[in-house]
C-alpha positions as CSV (number, residue, x, y, z in Angstrom):
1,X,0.0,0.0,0.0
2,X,1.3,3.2,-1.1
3,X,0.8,6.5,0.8
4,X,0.3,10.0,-1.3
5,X,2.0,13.5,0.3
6,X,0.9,16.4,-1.7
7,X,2.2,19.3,-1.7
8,X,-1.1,20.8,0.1
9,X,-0.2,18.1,2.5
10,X,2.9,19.6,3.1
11,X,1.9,22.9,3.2
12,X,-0.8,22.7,5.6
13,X,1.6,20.4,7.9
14,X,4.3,23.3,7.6
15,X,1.9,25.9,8.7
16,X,0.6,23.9,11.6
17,X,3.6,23.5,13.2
18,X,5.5,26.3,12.0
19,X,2.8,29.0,11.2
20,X,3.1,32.4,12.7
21,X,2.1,33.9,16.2
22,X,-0.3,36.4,15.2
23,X,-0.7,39.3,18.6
24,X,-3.5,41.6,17.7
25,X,-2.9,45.5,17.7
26,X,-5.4,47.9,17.9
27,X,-7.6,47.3,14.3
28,X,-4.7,45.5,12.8
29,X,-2.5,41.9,13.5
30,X,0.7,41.6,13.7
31,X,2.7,38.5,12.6
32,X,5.7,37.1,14.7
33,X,6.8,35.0,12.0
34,X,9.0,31.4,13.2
35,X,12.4,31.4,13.1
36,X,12.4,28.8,10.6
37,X,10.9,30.3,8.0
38,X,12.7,33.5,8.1
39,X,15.0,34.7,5.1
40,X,18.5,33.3,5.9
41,X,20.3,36.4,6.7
42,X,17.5,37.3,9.2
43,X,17.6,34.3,10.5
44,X,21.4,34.8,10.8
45,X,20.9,38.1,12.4
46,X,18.6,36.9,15.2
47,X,20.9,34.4,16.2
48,X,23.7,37.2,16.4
49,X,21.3,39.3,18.8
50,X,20.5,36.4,20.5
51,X,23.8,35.8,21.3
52,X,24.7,39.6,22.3
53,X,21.9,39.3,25.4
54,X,25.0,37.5,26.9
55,X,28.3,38.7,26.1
56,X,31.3,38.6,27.5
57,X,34.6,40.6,27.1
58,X,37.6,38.8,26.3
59,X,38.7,38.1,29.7
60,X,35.3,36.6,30.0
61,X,33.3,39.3,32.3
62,X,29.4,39.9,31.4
63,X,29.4,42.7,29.4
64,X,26.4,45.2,30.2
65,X,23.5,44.7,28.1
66,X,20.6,47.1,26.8
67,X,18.2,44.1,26.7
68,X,15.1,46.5,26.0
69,X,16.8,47.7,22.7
70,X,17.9,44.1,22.2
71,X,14.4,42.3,22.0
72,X,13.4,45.5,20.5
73,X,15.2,44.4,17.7
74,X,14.7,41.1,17.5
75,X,10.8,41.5,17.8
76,X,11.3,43.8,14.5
77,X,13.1,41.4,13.0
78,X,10.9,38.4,13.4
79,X,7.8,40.4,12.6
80,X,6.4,40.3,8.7
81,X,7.1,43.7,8.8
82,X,9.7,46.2,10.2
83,X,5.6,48.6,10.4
84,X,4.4,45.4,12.2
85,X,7.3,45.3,14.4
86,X,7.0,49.2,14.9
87,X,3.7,48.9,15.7
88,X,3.8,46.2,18.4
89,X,6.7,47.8,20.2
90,X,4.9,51.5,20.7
91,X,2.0,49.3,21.9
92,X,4.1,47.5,24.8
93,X,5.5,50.6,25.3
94,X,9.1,50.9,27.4
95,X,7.6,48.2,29.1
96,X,10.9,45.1,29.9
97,X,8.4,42.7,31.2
98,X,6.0,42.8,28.3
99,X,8.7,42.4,25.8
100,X,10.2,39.6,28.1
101,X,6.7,37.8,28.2
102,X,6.3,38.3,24.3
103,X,9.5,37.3,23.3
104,X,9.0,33.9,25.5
105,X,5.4,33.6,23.7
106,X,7.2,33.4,20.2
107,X,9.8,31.5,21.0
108,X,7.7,28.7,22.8
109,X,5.2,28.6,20.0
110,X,7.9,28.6,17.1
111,X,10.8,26.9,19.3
112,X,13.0,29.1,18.7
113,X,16.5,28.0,18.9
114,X,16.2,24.3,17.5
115,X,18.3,24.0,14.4
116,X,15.9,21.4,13.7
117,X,12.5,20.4,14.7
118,X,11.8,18.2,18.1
119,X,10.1,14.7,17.8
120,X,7.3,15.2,20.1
């Protein structure tokens, strides 16, 4: 017995586990899109800021770390758009704990981090 995959198959499979996290905003939605599916140089870029929230100098001390400005930046990176990402900061305002709690809401919906996905 054979077994078909189309590509809808596929598709719809890919979106499931890897769709978007969608926060509304006001009127409009904005679209935290997963890791995975990121252009690779965004990708790349992410993993780069991700690494700066815990520097160390050369002599290995923590380095000082504007973390608001940091998931700031990754939050406009990961959105659909940099108007999206705009738009959702301004609404969480200078708040650290809301973009914390956001930042932990995409990354344990897209699982962030894996280079590839987890056998649940």
């Amino acid at each position: 017995m054979s077994t078909e995959l189309t590509l809808d198959d596929i598709n719809e499979a890919v979106e499931a586990k890897y769709g978007a996290l969608i926060i509304p905003v006001g009127s409009h939605e904005v679209e935290l899109v997963n890791a995975l599916r990121l252009p690779k140089a965004k990708r790349k870029a992410l993993l780069s800021l991700q690494e700066s929230m815990s520097s160390t100098d050369d002599e290995g001390n923590e380095q000082e770390v504007d973390q608001e400005a940091v998931l700031e930046d990754m939050l406009r990176l990961v959105c659909k758009t940099e108007g999206q990402g705009n738009k959702l900061i301004t609404a969480l305002g200078s708040d650290l704990a809301k973009l914390v709690y956001v930042f932990e809401q995409y990354t344990g919906k897209t699982e962030l981090g894996e280079a590839s996905p987890s056998q649940d």
